[in-house]
N, C-alpha and C positions, 0 to 999 in steps of 0.2 A: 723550283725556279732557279735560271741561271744565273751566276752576280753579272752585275752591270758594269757595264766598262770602268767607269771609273772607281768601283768600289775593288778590280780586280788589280789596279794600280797603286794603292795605296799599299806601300809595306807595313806588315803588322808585327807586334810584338815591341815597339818601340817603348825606351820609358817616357812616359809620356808627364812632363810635369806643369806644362805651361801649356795655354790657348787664346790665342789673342786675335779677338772679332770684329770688324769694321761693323756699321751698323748700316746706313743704306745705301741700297743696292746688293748686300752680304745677308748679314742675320734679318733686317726688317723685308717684310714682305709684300707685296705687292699692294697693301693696302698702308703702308709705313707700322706696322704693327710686327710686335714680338709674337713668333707660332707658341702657341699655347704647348706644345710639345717641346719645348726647349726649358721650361721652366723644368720640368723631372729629368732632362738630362742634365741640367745646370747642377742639381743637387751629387747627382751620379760623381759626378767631375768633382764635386766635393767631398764626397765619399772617401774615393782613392788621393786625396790629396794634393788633385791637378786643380791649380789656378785655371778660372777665364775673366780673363780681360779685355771689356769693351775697348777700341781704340777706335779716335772718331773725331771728323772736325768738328762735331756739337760741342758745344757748350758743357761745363764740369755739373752746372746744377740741369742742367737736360736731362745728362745722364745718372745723375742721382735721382732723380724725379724717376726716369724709365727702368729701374732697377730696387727700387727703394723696397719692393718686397722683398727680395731675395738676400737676405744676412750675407751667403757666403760671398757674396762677390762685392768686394772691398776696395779695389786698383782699378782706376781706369787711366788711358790715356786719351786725354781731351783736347781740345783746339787744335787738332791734327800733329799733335807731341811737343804742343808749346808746354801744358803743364799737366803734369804727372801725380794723382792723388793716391796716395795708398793710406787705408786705414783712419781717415781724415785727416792728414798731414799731406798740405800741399805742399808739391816741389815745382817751381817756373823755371823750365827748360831753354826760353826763350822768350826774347820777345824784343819790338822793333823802337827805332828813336822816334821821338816825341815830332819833329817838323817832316819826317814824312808821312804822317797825317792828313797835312794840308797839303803836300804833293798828291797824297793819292785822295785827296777831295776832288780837288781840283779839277784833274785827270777826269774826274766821274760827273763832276759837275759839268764839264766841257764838251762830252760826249752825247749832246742835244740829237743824234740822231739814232741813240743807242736808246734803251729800256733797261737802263741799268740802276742799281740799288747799293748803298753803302753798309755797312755794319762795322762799326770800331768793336772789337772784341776784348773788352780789359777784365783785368784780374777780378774785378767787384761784380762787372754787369756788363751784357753788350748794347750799344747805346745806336741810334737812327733817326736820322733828321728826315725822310723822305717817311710819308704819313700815308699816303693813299693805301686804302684796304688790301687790295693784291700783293703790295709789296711787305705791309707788316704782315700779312696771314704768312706769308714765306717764311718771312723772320722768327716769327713766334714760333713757328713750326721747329725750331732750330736751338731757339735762343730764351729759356725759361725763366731766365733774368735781363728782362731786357725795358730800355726805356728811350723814350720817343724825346729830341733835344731839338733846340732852336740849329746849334750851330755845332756839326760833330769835331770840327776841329779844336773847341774850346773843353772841351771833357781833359776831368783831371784824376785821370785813372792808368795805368800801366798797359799799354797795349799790347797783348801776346799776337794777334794779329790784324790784318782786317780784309773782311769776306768782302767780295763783289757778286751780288746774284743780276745774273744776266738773264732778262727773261729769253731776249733771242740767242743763246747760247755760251758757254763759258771758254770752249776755246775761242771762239773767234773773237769775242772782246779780250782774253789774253793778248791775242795776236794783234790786233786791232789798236786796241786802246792802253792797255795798262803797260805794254813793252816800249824804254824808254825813262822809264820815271825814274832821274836823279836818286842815289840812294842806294845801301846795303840792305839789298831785300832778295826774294827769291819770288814767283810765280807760280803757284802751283794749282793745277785745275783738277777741282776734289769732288765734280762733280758735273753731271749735265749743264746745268746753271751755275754751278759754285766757283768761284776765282778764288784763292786765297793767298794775300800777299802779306809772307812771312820771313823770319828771321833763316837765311842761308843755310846758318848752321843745323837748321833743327829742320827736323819731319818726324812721323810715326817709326822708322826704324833707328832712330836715333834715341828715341826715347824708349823701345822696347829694349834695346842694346841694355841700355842704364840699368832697366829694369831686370833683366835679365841677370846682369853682374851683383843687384843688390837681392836678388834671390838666388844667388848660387847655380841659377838653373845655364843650361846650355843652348847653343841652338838647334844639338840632336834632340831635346827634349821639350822642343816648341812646336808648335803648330802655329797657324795665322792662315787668316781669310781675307781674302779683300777682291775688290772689283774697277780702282777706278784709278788714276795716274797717284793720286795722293797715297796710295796704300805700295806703290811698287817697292819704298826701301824696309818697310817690315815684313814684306814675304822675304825678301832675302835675308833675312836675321834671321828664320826660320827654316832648320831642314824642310821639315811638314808642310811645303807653303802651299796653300789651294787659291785660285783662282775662279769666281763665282763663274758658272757657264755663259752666264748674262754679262760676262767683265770684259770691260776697255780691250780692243786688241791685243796690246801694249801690256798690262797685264796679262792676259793667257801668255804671251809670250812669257813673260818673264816669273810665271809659277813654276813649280815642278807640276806639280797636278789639276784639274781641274774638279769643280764640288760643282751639284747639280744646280738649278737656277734660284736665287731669294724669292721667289714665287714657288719652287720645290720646297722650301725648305731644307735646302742643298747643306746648311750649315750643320743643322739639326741630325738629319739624315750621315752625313759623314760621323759627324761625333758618333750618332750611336754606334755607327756600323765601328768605330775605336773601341768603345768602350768594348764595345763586343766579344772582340777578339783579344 
């Protein structure tokens, strides 16, 4: 059999010492679940002493929870690189001032003709005042420490971000609703539904960077996957950047390569075809 396009585009023979993974729409699969064939290559990647690192707006105990089998992989980047754990030693990368809270309540609460949802994301637990089952099943989906409050602008927790799930979509309520709001913040759409309004300075490739210089490693010896505008500035910290087939325009454009679909097991499937060679 003949290789596949984009297996015939990947150069090989790289040292390879780093791998840093978005989680849906990249590694989770069409059913939000890890391929059962990723867990033996995880190990492989452990083996030769290549890091993988989940990188991901989820939540830090989400991602503990969805990994908690696997000993070797220790580093993740969470809250889309507000905060950074390796080893259980969290490091807060970022995170936003206490009164635009109530700006971006407001904002969400005013938007009477949107289907839209709050989430305050703080260091302890992510917190939500809107209670109807559709909107927490979204939450909890996301969010493994999470709790249901009268008033979310009264939470006395450190905010690294806060999500807006748009049932009718995330850019146009970016566009729409949340552009405007008083305040040092940034806008970043991490997902079909997902808004997330975070700290300027910080994203996913800000925090791999970090990581990166605190492990010696390089960017010829990273790879990185991702699919959706939140992952654009960690493919570029990456020589190896792959773009999921199923990824944002905007992304393909701005990978070197593209990996087969999070329904292929695109992620899976590239690793092995690395480890391979």
């Amino acid at each position: 059999m003949s290789p596949s396009p984009w297996s015939e585009a990947i150069p090989l023979g790289r040292d390879l010492r780093l791998v840093v993974c978005d989680m849906d729409g990249t590694l989770l699969d069409g059913d939000q679940r890890i391929p059962d064939e990723f867990w033996a290559v995880s190990e492989r990647l452990a083996e030769r002493g290549i890091a993988l690192v989940p990188a991901s707006g989820r939540q830090y105990a989400t991602l503990q929870q969805m990994f908690a089998d696997e000993r070797s992989i220790t580093t993740f980047i969470a809250e889309n690189g507000n905060l950074v754990v390796r080893d259980g030693e969290a490091d807060v990368v970022g995170s936003l001032p206490q009164e635009l809270v109530g700006r971006v309540a407001e904002r969400v609460r005013g938007a009477t003709d949107r289907d839209l949802g709050l989430v305050y994301c703080g260091r302890r637990s992510a917190y939500i005042e809107r209670r109807d089952a559709a909107f927490v099943a979204e939450a909890e989906r996301y969010y493994a420490e999470l709790q249901q409050v009268d008033d979310i602008t009264e939470i006395d927790d450190l905010p690294l971000k806060l999500a807006v799930y748009a049932f009718d979509g995330a850019e146009s309520a970016a566009r729409d609703v949340l552009i405007g709001i008083p305040g040092d913040h940034e806008i970043v759409v991490s997902g079909e539904h997902w808004a997330d309004i975070m700290n300027p300075a910080v994203n996913k490739g800000v925090a791999l960077r970090a990581l990166q210089e605190s492990l010696g490693v390089t960017p010829a010896q990273t790879a990185a996957f991702g699919d959706y505008l939140n992952d654009l500035e960690m493919l570029e910290a990456a020589e190896l950047s792959f773009a999921m087939e199923n990824a944002h325009a905007r992304v393909a454009e701005g990978a070197r390569f593209t990996a087969p679909s999070n329904r292929a097991h695109g992620v899976v499937r590239v690793l092995e075809h690395l480890l391979e060679a």
